[in-house]
PAZA-128405 format. One record per residue (C-alpha): residue number from 1; residue in three letters; x, y negated, z. Coordinates in pm, 1 decimal, m for minus. Each point is the difference from the previous one (the first is absolute). Layout:
# PAZA-128405
<i NUM, aa Ala, X X, Y Y, Z Z>
...
//
This chain:
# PAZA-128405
<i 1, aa Unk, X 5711.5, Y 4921.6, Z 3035.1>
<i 2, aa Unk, X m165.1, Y 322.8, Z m60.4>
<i 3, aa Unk, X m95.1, Y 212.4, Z m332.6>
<i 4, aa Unk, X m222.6, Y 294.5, Z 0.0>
<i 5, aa Unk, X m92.2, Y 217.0, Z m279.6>
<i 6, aa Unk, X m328.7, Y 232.6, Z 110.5>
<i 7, aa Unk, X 65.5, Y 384.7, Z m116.5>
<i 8, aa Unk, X m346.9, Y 109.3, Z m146.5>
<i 9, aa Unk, X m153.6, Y 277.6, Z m146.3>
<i 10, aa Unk, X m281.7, Y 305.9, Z 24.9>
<i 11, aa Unk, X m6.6, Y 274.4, Z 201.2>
<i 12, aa Unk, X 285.1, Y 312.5, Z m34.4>
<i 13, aa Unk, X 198.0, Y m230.3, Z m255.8>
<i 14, aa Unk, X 358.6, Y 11.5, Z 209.3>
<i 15, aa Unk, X m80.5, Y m346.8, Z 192.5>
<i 16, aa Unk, X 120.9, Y 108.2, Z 322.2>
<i 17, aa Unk, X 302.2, Y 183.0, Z m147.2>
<i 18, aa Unk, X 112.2, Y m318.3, Z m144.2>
<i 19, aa Unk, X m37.7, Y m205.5, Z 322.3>
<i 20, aa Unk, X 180.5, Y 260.6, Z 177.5>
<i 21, aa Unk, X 288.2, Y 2.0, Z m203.2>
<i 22, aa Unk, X 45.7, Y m390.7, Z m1.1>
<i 23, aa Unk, X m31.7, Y 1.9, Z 335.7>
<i 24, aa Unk, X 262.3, Y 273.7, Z 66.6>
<i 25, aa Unk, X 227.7, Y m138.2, Z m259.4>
<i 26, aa Unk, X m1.1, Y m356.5, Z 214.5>
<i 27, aa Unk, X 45.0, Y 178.6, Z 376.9>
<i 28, aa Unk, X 284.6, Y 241.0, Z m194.9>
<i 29, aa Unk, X 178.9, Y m330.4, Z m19.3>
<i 30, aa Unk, X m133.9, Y m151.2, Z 314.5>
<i 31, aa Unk, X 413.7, Y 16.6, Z 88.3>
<i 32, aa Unk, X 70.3, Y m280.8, Z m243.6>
<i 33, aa Unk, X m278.5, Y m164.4, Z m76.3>
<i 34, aa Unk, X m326.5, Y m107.5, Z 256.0>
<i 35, aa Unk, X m303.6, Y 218.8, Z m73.9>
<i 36, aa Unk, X m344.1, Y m84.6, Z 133.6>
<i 37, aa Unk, X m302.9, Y 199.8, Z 77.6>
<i 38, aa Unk, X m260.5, Y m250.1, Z 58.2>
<i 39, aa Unk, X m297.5, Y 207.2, Z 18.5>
<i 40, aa Unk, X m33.2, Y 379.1, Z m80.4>
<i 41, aa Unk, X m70.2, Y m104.6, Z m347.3>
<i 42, aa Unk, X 232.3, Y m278.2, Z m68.1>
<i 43, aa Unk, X 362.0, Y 36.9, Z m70.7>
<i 44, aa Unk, X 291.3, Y m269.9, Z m103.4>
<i 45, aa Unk, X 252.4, Y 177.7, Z m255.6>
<i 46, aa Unk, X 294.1, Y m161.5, Z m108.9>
<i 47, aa Unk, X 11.8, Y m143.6, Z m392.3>
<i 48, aa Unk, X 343.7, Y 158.8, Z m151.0>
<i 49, aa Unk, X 234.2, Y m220.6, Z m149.3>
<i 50, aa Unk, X 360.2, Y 61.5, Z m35.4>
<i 51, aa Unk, X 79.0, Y m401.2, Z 6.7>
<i 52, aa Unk, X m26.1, Y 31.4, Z 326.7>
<i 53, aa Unk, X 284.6, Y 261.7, Z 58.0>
<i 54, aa Unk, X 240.0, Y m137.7, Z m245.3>
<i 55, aa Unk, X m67.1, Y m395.0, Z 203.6>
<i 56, aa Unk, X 33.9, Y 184.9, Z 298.5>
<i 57, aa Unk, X 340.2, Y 169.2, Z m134.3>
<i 58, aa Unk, X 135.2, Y m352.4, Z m46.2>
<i 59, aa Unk, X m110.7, Y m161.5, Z 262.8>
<i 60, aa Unk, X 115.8, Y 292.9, Z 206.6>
<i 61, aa Unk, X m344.4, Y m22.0, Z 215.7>
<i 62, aa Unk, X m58.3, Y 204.5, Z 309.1>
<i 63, aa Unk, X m351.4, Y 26.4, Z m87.0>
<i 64, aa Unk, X m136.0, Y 68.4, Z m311.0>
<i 65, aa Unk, X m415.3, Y m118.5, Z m38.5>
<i 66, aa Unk, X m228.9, Y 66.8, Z m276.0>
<i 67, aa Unk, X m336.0, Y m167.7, Z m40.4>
<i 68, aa Unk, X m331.5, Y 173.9, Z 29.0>
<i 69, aa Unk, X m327.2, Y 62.8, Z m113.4>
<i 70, aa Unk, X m297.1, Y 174.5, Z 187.2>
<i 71, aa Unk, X m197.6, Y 282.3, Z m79.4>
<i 72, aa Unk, X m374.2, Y 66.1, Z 108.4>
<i 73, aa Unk, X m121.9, Y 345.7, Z 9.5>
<i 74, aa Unk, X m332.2, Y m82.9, Z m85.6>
<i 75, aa Unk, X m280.9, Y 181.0, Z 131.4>
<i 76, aa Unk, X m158.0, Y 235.3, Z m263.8>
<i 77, aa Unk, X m261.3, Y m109.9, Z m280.6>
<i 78, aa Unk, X m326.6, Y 185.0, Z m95.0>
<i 79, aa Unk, X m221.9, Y m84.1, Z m232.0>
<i 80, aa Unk, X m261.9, Y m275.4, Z 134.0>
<i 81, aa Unk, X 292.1, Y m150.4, Z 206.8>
<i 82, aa Unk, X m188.8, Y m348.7, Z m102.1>
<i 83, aa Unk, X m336.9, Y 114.4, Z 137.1>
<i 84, aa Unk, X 189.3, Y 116.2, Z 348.5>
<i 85, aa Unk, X 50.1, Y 409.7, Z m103.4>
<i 86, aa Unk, X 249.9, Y 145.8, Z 205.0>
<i 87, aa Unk, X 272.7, Y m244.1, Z 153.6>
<i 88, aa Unk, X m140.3, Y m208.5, Z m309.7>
<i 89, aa Unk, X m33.4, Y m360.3, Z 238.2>
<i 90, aa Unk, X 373.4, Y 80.5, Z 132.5>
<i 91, aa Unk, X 151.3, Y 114.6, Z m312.9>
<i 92, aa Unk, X m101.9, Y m381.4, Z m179.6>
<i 93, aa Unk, X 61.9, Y m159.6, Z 333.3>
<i 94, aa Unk, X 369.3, Y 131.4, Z m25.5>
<i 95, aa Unk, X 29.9, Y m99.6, Z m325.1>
<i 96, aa Unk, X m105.0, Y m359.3, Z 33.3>
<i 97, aa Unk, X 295.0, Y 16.8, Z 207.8>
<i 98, aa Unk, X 308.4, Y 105.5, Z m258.7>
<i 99, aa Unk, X 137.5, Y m219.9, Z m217.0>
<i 100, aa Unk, X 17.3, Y 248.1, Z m310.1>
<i 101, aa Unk, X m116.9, Y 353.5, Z 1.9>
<i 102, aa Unk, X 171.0, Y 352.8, Z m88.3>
<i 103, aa Unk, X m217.2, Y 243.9, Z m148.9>
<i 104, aa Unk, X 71.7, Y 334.8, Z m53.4>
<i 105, aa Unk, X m150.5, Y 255.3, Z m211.9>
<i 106, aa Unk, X 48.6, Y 353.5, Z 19.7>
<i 107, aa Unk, X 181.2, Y 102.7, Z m362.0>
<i 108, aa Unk, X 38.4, Y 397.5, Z 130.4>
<i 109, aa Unk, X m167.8, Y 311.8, Z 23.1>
<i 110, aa Unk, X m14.4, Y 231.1, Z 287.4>
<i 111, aa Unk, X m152.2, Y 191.7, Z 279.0>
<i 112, aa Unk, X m117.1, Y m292.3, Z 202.1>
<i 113, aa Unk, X m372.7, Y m70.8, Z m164.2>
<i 114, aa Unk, X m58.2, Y m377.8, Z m148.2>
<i 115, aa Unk, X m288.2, Y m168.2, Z 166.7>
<i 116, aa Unk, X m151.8, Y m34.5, Z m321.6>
<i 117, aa Unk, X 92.8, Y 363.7, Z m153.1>
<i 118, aa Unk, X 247.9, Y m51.9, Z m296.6>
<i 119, aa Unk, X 294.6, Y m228.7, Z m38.7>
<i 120, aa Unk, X m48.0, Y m296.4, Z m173.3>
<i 121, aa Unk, X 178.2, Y m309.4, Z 118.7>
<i 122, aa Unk, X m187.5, Y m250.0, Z m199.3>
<i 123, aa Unk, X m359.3, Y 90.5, Z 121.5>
<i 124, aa Unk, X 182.6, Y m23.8, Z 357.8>
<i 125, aa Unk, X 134.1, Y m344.6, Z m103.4>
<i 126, aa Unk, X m356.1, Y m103.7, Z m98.6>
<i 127, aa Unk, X m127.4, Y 138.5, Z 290.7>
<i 128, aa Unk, X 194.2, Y m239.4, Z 257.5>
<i 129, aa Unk, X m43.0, Y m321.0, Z m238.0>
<i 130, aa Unk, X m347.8, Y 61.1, Z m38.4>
<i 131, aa Unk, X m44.5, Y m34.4, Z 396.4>
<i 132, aa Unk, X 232.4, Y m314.4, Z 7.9>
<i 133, aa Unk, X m231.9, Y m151.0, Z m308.8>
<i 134, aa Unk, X m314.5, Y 69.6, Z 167.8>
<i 135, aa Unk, X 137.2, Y m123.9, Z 351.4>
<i 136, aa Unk, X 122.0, Y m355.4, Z m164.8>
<i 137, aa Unk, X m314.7, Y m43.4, Z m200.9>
<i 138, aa Unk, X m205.4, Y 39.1, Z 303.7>
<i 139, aa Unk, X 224.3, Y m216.4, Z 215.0>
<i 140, aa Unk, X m14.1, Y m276.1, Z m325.6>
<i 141, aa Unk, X m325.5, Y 13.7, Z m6.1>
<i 142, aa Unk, X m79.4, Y m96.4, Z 367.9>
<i 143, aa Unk, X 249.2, Y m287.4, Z m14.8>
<i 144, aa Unk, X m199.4, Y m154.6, Z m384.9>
<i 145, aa Unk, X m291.0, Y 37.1, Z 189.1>
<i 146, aa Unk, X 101.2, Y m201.1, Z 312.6>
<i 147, aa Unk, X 232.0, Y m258.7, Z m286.8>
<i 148, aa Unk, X m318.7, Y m34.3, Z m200.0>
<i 149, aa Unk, X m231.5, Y m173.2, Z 293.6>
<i 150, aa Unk, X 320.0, Y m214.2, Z 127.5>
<i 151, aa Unk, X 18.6, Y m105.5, Z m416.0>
<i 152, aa Unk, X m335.4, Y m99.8, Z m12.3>
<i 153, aa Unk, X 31.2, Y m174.9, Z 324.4>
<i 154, aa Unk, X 290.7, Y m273.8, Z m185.3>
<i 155, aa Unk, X 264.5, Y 218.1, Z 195.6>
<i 156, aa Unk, X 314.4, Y m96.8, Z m239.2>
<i 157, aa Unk, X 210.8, Y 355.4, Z 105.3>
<i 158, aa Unk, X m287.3, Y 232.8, Z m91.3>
<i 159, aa Unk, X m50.8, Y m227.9, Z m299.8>
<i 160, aa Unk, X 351.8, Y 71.8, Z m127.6>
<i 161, aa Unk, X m22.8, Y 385.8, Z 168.7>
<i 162, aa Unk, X m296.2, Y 116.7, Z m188.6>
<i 163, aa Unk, X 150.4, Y 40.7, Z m372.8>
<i 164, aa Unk, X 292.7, Y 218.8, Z 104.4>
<i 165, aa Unk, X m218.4, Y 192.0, Z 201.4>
<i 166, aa Unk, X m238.2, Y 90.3, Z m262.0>
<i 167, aa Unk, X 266.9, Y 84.2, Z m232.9>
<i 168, aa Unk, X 116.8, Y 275.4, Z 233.9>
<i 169, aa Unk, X m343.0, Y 122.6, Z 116.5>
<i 170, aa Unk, X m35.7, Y 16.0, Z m368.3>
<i 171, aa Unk, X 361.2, Y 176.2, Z m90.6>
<i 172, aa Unk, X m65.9, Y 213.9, Z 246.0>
<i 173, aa Unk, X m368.1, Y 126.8, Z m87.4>
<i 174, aa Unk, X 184.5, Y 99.0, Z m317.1>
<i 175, aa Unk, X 253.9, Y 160.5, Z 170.4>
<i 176, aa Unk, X 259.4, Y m158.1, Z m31.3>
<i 177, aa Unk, X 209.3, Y m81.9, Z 280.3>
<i 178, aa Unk, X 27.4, Y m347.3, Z 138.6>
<i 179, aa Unk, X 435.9, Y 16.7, Z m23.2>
<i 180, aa Unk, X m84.3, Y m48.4, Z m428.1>
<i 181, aa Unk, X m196.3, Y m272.4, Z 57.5>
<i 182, aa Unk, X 171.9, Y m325.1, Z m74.7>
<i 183, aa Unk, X 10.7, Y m231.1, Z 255.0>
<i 184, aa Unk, X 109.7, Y m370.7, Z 0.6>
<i 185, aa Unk, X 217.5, Y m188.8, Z 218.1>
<i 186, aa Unk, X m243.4, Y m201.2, Z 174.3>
<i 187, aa Unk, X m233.7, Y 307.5, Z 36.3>
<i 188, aa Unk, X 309.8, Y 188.6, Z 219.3>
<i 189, aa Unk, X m108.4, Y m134.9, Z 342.9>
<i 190, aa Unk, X m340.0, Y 125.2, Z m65.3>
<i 191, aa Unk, X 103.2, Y 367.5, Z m86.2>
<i 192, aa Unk, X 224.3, Y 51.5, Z 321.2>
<i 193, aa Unk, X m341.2, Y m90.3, Z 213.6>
<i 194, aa Unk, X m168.2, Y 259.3, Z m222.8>
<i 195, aa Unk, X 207.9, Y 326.4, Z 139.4>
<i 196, aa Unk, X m41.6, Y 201.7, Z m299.5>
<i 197, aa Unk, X 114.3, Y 371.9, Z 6.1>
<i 198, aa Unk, X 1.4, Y m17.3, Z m406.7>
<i 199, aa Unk, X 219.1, Y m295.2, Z 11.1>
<i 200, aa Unk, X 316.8, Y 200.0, Z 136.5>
<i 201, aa Unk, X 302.4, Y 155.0, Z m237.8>
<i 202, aa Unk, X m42.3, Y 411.7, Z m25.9>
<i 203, aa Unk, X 299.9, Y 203.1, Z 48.4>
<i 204, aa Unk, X m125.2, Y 373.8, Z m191.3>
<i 205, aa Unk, X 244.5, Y 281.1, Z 131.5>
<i 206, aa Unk, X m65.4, Y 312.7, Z m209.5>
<i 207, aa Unk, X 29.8, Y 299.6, Z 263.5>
<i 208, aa Unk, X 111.6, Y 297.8, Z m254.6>
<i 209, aa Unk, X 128.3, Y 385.8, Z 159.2>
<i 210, aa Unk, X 373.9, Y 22.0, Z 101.0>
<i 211, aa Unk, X 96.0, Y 118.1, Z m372.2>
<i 212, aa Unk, X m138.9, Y m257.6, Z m175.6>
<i 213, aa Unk, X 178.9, Y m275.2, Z 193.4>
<i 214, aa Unk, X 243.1, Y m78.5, Z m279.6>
<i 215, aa Unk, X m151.0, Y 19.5, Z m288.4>
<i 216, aa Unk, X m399.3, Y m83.4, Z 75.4>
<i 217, aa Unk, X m334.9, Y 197.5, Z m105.1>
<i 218, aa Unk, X m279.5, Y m75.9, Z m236.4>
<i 219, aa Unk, X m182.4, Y m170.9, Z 315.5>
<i 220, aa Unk, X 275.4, Y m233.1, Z 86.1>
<i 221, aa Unk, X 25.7, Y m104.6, Z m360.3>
<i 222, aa Unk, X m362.0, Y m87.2, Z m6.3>
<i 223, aa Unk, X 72.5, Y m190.9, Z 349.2>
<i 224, aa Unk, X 287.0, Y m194.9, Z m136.4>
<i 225, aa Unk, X m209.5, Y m100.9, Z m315.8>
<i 226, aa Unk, X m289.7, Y m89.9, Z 228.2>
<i 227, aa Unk, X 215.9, Y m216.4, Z 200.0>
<i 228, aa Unk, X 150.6, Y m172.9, Z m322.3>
<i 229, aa Unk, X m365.6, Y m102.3, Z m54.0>
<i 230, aa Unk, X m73.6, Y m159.3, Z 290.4>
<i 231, aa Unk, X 334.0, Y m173.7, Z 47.2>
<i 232, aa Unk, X 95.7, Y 190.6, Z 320.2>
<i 233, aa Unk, X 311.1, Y 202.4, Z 50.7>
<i 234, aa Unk, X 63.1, Y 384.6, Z 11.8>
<i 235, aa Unk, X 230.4, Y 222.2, Z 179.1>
<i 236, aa Unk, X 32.3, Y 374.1, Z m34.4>
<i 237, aa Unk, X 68.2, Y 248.4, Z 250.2>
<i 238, aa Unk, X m23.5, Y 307.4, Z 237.4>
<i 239, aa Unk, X m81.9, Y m78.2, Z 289.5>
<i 240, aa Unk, X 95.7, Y 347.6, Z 210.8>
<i 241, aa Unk, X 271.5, Y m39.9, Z m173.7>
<i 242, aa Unk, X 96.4, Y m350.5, Z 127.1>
<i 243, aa Unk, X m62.7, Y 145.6, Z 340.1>
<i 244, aa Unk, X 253.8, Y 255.3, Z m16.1>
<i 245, aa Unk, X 245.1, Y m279.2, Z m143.9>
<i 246, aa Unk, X m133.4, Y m198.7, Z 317.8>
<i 247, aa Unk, X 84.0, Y 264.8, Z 260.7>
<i 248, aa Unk, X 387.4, Y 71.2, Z m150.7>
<i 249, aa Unk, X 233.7, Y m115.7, Z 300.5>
<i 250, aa Unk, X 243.3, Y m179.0, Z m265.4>
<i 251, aa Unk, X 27.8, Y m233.6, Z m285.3>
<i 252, aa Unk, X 233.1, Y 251.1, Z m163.2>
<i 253, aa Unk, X m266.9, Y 267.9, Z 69.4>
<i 254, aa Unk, X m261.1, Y m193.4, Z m166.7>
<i 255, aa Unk, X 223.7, Y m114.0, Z m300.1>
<i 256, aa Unk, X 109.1, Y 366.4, Z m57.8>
<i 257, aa Unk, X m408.4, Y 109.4, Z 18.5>
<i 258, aa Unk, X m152.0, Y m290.6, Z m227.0>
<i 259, aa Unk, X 351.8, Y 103.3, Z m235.3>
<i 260, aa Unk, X m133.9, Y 381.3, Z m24.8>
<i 261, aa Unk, X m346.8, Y m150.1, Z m102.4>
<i 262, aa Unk, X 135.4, Y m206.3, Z m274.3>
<i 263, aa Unk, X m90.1, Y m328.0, Z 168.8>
<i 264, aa Unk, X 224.9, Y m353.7, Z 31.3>
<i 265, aa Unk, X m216.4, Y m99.3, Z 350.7>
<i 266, aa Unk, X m271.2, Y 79.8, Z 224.0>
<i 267, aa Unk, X m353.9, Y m30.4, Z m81.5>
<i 268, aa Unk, X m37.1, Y m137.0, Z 338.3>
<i 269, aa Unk, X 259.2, Y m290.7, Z m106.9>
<i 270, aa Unk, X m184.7, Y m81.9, Z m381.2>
<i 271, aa Unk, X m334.2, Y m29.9, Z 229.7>
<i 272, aa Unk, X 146.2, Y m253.2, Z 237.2>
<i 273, aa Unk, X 184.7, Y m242.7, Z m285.0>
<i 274, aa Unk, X m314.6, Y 46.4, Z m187.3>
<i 275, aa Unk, X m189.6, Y m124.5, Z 295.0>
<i 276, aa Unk, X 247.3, Y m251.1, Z 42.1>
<i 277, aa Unk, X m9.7, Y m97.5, Z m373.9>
<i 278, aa Unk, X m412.3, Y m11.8, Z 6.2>
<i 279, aa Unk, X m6.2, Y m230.2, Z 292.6>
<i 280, aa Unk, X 231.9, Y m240.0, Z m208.6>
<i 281, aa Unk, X 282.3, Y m19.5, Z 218.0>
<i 282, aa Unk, X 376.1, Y m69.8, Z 36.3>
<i 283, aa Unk, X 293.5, Y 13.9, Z 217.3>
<i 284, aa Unk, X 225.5, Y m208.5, Z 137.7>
<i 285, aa Unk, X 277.8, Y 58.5, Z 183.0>
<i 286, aa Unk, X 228.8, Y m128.7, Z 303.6>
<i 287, aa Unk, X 349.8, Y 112.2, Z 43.8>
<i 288, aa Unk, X 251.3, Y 35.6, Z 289.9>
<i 289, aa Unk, X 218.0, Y 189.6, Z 255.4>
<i 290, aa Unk, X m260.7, Y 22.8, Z 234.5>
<i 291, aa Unk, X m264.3, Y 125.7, Z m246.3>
<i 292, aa Unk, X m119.4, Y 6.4, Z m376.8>
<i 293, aa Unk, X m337.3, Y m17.9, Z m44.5>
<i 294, aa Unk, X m323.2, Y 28.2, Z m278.9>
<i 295, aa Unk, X m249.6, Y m237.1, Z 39.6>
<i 296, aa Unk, X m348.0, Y m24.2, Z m209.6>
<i 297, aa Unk, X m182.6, Y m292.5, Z m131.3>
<i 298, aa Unk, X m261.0, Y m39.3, Z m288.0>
<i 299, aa Unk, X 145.8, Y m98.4, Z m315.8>
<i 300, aa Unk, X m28.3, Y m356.8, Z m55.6>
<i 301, aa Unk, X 65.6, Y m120.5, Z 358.8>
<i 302, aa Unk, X 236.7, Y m267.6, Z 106.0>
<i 303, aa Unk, X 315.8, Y m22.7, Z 170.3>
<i 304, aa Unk, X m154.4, Y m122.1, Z 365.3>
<i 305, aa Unk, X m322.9, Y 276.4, Z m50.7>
<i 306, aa Unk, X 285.0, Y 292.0, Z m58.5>
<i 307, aa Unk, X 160.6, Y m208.2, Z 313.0>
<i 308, aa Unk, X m311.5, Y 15.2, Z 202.6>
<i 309, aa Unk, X m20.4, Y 415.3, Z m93.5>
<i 310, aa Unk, X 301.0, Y 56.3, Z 272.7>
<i 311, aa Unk, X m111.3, Y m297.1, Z 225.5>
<i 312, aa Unk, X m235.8, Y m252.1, Z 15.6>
<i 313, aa Unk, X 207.8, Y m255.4, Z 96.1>
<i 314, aa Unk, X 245.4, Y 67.8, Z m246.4>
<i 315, aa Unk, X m319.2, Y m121.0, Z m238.3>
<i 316, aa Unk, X m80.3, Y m266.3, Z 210.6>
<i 317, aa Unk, X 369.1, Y m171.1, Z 38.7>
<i 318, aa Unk, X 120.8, Y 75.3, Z m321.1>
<i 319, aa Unk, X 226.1, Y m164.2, Z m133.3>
<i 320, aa Unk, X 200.1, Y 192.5, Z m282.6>
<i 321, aa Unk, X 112.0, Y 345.8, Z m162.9>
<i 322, aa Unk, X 307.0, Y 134.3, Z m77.9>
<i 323, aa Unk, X m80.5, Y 255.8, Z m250.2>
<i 324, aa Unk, X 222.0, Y 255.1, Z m227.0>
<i 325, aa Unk, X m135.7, Y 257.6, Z m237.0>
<i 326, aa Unk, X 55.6, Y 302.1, Z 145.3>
<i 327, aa Unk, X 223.2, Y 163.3, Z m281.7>
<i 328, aa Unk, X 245.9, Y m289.6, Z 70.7>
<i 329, aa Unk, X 15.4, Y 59.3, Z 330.6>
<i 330, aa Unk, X 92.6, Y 361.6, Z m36.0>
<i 331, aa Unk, X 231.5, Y m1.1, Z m318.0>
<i 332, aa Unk, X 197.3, Y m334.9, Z 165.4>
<i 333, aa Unk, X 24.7, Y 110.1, Z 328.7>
<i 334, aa Unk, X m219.6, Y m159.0, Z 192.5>
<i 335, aa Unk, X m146.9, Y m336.4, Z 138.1>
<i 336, aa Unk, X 375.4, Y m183.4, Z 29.1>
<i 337, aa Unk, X 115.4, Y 111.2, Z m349.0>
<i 338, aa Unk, X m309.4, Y m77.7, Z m146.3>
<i 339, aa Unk, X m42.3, Y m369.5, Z 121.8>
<i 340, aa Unk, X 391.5, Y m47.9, Z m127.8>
<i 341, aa Unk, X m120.5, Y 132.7, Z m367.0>
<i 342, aa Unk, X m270.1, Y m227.6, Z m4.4>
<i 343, aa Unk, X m272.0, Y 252.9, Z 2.9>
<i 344, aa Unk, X m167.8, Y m128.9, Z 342.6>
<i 345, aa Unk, X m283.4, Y m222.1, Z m57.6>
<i 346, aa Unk, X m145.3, Y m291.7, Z 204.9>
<i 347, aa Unk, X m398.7, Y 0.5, Z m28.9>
<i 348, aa Unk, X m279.9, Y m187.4, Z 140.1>
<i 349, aa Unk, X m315.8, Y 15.3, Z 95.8>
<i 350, aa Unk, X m132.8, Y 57.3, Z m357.4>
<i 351, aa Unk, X 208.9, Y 314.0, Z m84.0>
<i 352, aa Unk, X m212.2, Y 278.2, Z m143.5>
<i 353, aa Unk, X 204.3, Y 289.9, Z 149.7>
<i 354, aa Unk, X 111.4, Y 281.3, Z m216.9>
<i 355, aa Unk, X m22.4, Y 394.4, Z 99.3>
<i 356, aa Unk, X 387.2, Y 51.5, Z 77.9>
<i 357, aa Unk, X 80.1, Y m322.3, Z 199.3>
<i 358, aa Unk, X 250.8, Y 24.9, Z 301.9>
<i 359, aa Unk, X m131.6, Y m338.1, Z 178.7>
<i 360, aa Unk, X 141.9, Y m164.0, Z 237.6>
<i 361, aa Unk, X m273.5, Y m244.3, Z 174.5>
<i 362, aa Unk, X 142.6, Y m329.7, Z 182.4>
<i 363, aa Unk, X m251.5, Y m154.3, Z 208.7>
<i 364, aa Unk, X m73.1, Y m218.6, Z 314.0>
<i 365, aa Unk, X m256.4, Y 22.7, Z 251.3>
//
């Protein structure tokens, strides 16, 4: 099971920076933990969680395994991306493909020229959604046109189709985009058919100049209270900075470097939890002396979906889980000393798994 978040953004705004350093973060760790180039522009980093070490320490694992999310460099947006300017019909086709998108905004000033003269994130912000609008209300309209003939043919599906697709086509002639729109439970099936680029969670990561990272500018505030606005999340940082934090041989190195600069943890590490956090995810965990490892599942799944994330026939077979809250594992001792104080569990098939279960999955083939 695979999540992506898309990194987007204008011209001369740090993109590439950004990608680089996640990317060189991952294969600086590529001796613990398996790092993936995909494609040139696609990189697998590996979500930080200290759970995992202090299971591990218990369990007294060989291997030690985070979970992961993906990262699309995403090729660069001009305006008129929706009518086809520049790598406009590959820039939306990429972003169809993401499950939740990363956009950064440039929040410094400097020597490198802004494709659009001054700095000013939120005219940048506008910029990108405005292409995104226009390319869903284009795409929306095609499909109401096609739904209304098929309605007025008897056709029951277009019948049902044709009210939530006017009240996007509508939203979104007003500009507003179609992830406020309220949608009802029986209208869900409909809106994964639709693909809709407005319809995915925004990540905004502020981009401000290497002495700012700490405290912020006036352009990252205005960022931040944008984001509030729209419901989307924010992150603040350098981004040549995270680089150089990226290319330190050492985790005592890079503590002693983020330390100087008055910060608790990378900007590089806030991005990827916030990705992980605007994809609505958790992690579970499995436990032993061969290995302890992070696993991720949407909040809300099941014990045998969580089951069929390491296997599918753990999904298919399943029978039962053995689960312990994670914090009971470590502070008792482990799987043994937990079970004898009565903090193992026995679930079924129902169980709504929590972020922070150690499972252990019985099943039979």
């Amino acid at each position: 099971m695979g999540f992506n978040c898309g990194i987007v953004g204008l011209p001369n705004v740090g993109k590439s920076t950004l990608f680089n350093a996640l990317t060189e973060a991952a294969q600086a760790e590529a001796a613990n933990y398996p790092f993936c180039t995909i494609e040139p522009n696609v990189g697998r980093v590996p979500v930080p969680d200290p759970r995992l070490h202090q299971l591990a320490e218990v369990a007294q694992s060989r291997d030690v395994i985070p979970t992961q999310l993906e990262f699309v460099d995403i090729a660069g947006l001009v305006r008129g991306a929706s009518k086809g300017e520049g790598l406009g019909n590959q820039f939306l086709g990429n972003i169809r493909e993401v499950d939740a998108i990363v956009h950064l905004l440039r929040c410094f000033e400097g020597e490198t020229s802004h494709v659009d003269g001054g700095v000013d994130p939120i005219r940048d912000a506008e910029a990108v959604e405005t292409e995104l609008l226009i390319a869903d209300l284009e795409s929306l309209e095609r499909q109401h046109q096609q739904v209304v003939k098929k309605a007025r043919g008897g056709d029951k599906e277009a019948v049902a189709k044709k009210p939530l697709l006017e009240r996007l086509i509508a939203a979104l002639q007003e500009g507003t985009p179609a992830r406020d729109v309220e949608i009802a439970p029986e209208e869900q099936g409909f809106l994964k058919e639709m693909h809709l680029l407005t319809r995915k969670p925004v990540l905004y990561v502020a981009n401000v100049g290497d002495d700012e990272v700490a405290t912020g500018n006036e352009h990252s505030e205005r960022v931040a209270e944008h984001a509030r606005q729209h419901g989307a999340g924010c992150v603040t940082i350098a981004a040549a900075i995270e680089a150089e934090v990226a290319a330190l041989p050492s985790a005592e190195e890079k503590r002693a470097f983020l330390d100087d600069l008055g910060l608790s943890e990378s900007g590089l590490d806030r991005v990827i939890k916030a990705g992980y956090t605007l994809l609505d995810l958790i992690t579970f965990f499995t436990a032993g002396p061969k290995e302890t490892r992070a696993w991720t599942t949407v909040r809300g799944a099941t014990a045998p979906e969580a089951a069929g994330v390491i296997h599918s026939d753990m999904q298919r077979g399943f029978i039962r889980a053995e689960t312990i809250h994670w914090q009971d594992f470590v502070e008792l001792g482990g799987e043994a000393a937990a079970k004898d104080a009565g903090k193992m569990r026995v679930e079924g098939r129902d169980y709504v798994v929590q972020d922070g279960d150690v499972m252990h999955f019985r099943f039979n083939v």
